[in-house]
N, C-alpha and C positions, 0 to 999 in steps of 0.2 A: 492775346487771346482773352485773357480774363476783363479787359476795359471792352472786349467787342462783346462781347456776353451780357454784362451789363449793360451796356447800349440798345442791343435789341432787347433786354426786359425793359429798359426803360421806353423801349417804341413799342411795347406790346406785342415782340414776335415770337419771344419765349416766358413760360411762365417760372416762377420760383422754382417747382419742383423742377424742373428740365434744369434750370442752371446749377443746381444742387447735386442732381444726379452727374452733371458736365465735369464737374471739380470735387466732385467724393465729398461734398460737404452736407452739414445739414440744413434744413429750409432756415434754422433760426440766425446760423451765422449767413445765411446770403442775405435777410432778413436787416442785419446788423451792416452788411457791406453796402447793402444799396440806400440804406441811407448816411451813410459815406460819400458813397459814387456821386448819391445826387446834391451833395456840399457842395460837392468838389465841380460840379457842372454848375452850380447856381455862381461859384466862386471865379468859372471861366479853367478852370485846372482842367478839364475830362484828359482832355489828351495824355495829363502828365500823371495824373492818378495811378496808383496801385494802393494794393490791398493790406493792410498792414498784422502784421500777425494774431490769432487767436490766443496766444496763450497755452496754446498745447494741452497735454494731459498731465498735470497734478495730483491726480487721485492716489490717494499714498493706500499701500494695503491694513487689510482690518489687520487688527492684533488678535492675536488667538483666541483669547475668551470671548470677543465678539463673534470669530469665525464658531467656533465651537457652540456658542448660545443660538446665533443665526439657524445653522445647521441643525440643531436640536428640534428648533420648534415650526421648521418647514420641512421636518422627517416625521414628524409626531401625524397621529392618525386621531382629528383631522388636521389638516394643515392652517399652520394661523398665516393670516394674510398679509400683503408685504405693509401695511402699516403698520398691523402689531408687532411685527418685529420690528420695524423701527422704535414703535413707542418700547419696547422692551429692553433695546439696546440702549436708550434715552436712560431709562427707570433703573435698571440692572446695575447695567456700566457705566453709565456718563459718557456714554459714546454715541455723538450727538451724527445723525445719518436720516436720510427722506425716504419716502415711499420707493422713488423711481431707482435710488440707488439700491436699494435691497434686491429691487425687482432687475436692473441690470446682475445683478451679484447672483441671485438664483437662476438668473438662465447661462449666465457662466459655470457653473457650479451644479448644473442638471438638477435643481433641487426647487424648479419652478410650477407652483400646482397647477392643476389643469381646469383651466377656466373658460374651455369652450361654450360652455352652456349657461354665463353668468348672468345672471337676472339684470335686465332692463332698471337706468337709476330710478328712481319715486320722485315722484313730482315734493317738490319743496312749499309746504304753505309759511307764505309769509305772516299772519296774522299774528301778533304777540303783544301781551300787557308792557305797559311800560314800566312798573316798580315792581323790584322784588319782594317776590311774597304776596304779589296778588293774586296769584293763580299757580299752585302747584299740580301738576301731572299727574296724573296715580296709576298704578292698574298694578296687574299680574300678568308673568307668562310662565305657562308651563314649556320644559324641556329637557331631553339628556344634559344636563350640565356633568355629571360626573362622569368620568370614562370607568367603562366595566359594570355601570348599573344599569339593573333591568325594569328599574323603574325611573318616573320622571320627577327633576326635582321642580320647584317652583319659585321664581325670582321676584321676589316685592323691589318694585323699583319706583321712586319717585322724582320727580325733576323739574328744577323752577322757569316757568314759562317764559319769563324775562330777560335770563343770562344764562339761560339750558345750564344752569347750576345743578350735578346731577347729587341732589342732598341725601339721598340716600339708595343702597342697592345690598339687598341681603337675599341667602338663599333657604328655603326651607325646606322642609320633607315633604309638606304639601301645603296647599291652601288652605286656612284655616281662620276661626276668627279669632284663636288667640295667635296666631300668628301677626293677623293685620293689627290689634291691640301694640303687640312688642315692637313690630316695626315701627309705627307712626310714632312712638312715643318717645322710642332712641331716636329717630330724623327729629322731631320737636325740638328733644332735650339739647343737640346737637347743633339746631340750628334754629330754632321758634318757630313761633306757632305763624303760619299762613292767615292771610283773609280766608282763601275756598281751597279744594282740591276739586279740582277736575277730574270724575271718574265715569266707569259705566253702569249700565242698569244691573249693576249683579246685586242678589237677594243682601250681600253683606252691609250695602247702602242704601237700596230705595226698598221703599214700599207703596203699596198701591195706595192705602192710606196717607192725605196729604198732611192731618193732625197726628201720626204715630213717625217714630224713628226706630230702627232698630238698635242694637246696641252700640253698632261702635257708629251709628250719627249721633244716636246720644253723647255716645262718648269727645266726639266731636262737638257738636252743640255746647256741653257742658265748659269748655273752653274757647267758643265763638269762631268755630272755624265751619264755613258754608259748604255744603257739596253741593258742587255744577255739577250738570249731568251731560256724557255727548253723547248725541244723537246716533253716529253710526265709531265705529273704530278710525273710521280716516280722519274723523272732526279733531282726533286727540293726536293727528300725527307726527308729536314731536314724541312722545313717551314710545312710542310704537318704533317708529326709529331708532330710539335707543334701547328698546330688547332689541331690534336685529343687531345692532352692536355688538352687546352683550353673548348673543345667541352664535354670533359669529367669533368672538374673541376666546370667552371662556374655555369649552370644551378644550380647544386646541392648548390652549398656556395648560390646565388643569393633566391633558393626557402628556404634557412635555413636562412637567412637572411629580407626574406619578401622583398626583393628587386623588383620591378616589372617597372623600367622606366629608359629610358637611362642614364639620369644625372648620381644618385645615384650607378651607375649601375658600370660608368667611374669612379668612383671616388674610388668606392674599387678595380676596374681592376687596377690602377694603382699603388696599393697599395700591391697587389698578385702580381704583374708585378719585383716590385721592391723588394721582398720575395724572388720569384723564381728564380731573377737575384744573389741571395746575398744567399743565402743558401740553393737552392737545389741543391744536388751533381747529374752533370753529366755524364754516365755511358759511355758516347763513350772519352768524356775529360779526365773524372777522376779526376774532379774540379768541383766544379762550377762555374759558367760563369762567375764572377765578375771575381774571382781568375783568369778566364783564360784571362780575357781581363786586371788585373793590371801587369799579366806577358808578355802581348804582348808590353806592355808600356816599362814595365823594360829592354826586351828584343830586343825593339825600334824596332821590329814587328809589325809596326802601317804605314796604308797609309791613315789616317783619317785626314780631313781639317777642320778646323774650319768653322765654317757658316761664310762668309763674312757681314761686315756693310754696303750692298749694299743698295741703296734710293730705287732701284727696289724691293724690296724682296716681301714685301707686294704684288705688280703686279704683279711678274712674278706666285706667286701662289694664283692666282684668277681666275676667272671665266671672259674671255676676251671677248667683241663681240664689231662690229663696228654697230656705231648708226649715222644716218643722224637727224643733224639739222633740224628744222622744217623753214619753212617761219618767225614764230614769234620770233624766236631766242631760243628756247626751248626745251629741250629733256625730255623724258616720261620718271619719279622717279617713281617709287610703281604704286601707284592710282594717282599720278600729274603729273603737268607737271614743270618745272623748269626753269629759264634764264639763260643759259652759256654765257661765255665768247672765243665766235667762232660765224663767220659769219653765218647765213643761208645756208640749204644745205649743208653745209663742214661735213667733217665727224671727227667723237672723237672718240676714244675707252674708252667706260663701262667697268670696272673692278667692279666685285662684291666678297666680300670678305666673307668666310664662316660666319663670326660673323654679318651680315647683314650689315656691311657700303659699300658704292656706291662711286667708284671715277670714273669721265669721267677726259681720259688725253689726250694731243695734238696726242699722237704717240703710239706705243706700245714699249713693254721694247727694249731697244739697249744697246748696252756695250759701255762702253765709253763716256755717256751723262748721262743725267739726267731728273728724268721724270717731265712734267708742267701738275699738278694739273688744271682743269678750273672749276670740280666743283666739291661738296665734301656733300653726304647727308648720316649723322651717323642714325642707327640704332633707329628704335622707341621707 
């Protein structure tokens, strides 16, 4: 029966599925037989052919704390999706498992979400720099990230164009420009400075003025890092795709984790950060991203700078304003008031630094000098 079956697929009078459906198999193993069968007919055998065993089923059961982590974060509200939970089981446990087996495991186990109405995939742009650090990604997105908040947090996320290297991902309370200061400075310090970042028209970047910058271009500038500008949101669609990522992973690990406040929040982002850098395989690469940026090294495919040991560094990514002296010799810290070392009237620049310390300095940052400290109030 089984050599007539394959006969008429081979004459065209049944298709795969029909012979599949014929012997309770799946399309891939008839897939695998019939180019067997048709050896064996090139080789003059059809008549004596059969079909030699699949190998059976293998699949050994999970170990509990797999079962139990599984179960946790495809009960959690919202449901992480069957790759996170693989990546999680990868990250957790060292219990190494694919997408499809989880998603078999959840619909055995009644614990498979409901994905009737799942969004159509997004078209993939292939267009990309060839060395790392010519072009990093940049943006924001706003979203529930914490489970139980009634507000929304906001995720600075950047990512290198070249080996979807995701160099940095933090979450904040809101957008802000000392927020975009702190982030850029720890992804820099972490990893150097880029040629450009790829960003949008938001006021923290452009201006309509093509001889002015705002602060943090300057602050850009003042270390030679260029902002490209894209045209619409789809022009940057690899950073976009990775907040949906983001937007899709988070919540769910965060509500399975009882996680509900920034801190704690950062500290496993950068722990999924550096997971997803190191073993999730990407599907436009055909690596993952570690792999594709130690081969850009190899391949001296790298326009990346080291962070310079500039005395400025600290200043230039700060929160800058100019403050006038008071008659008493004074400028206004917090709730005080303070004695500098500057006349009255004259004016200092305030540098406020995300971690709350205050320096008032003679000047603002210049290349080629070095900045004078006059007054210096650390954090309470």
């Amino acid at each position: 029966m089984v050599r007539h079956l394959f006969a008429q697929l081979r004459a065209g009078e049944l298709d795969v599925a029909a012979v599949a459906a014929e012997l309770g198999v799946s399309c891939s193993r008839i897939y695998q037989l019939r180019t067997d069968y048709l050896r064996a007919c090139a080789e003059g055998r059809a008549d004596f052919w059969q079909p030699g065993l699949s190998g059976g089923d293998h699949r050994t059961a999970w170990p509990d704390d797999a079962v139990a982590l599984a179960s946790r974060l495809l009960s959690s509200s919202p449901k992480s999706s069957y790759s996170a939970v693989a990546s999680e089981l990868l990250r957790r446990l060292d219990f190494t498992t694919d997408r499809a087996t989880v998603r078999r495991w959840a619909i055995a186990h009644n614990l498979a979400p409901y994905t009737r109405f799942k969004s159509p995939a997004k078209p993939v742009r292939r267009w990309q720099v060839r060395d790392f650090g010519a072009l990093w990604q940049y943006d924001a997105t706003p979203h529930p990230f914490l489970p139980g908040s009634q507000d929304k947090q906001v995720l600075l996320n950047i990512l290198d164009d070249a080996t979807r290297l995701n160099t940095g991902a933090r979450l904040y309370r809101s957008e802000s420009l000392a927020a975009h200061l702190d982030f850029l400075s720890s992804a820099f310090l972490a990893h150097g400075l880029p040629l450009a970042l790829y960003v949008d028209y938001h006021s923290f970047f452009f201006t309509h003025s093509p001889d002015a910058f705002t602060q943090l271009g300057a602050a850009l500038k003042f270390y030679g890092v260029t902002l490209r500008y894209a045209p619409t949101p789809q022009a940057k669609g690899k950073i976009e795709r990775r907040h949906d990522y983001w937007q899709k992973r988070l919540p769910a690990i965060f509500a399975a984790d009882s996680i509900r406040s920034i801190e704690p929040a950062n500290a496993l982002l950068q722990s999924l950060l550096h997971h997803a850098n190191g073993h999730e395989f990407h599907r436009e690469i055909g690596s993952t991203p570690k792999a594709a940026h130690q081969a850009s090294l190899d391949q001296n495919h790298t326009v990346i700078r080291p962070a310079p040991a500039c005395p400025w560094w600290r200043f230039v990514w700060s929160l800058r304003t100019s403050v006038l002296v008071g008659d008493d010799g004074k400028v206004p810290v917090r709730s005080l008031r303070l004695s500098i070392d500057s006349p009255p009237r004259s004016r200092v620049v305030k540098c406020q630094i995300f971690d709350g310390d205050i320096f008032f300095l003679k000047s603002h940052p210049k290349i080629a000098s070095k900045p004078s400290v006059l007054l210096h109030s650390p954090p309470f």
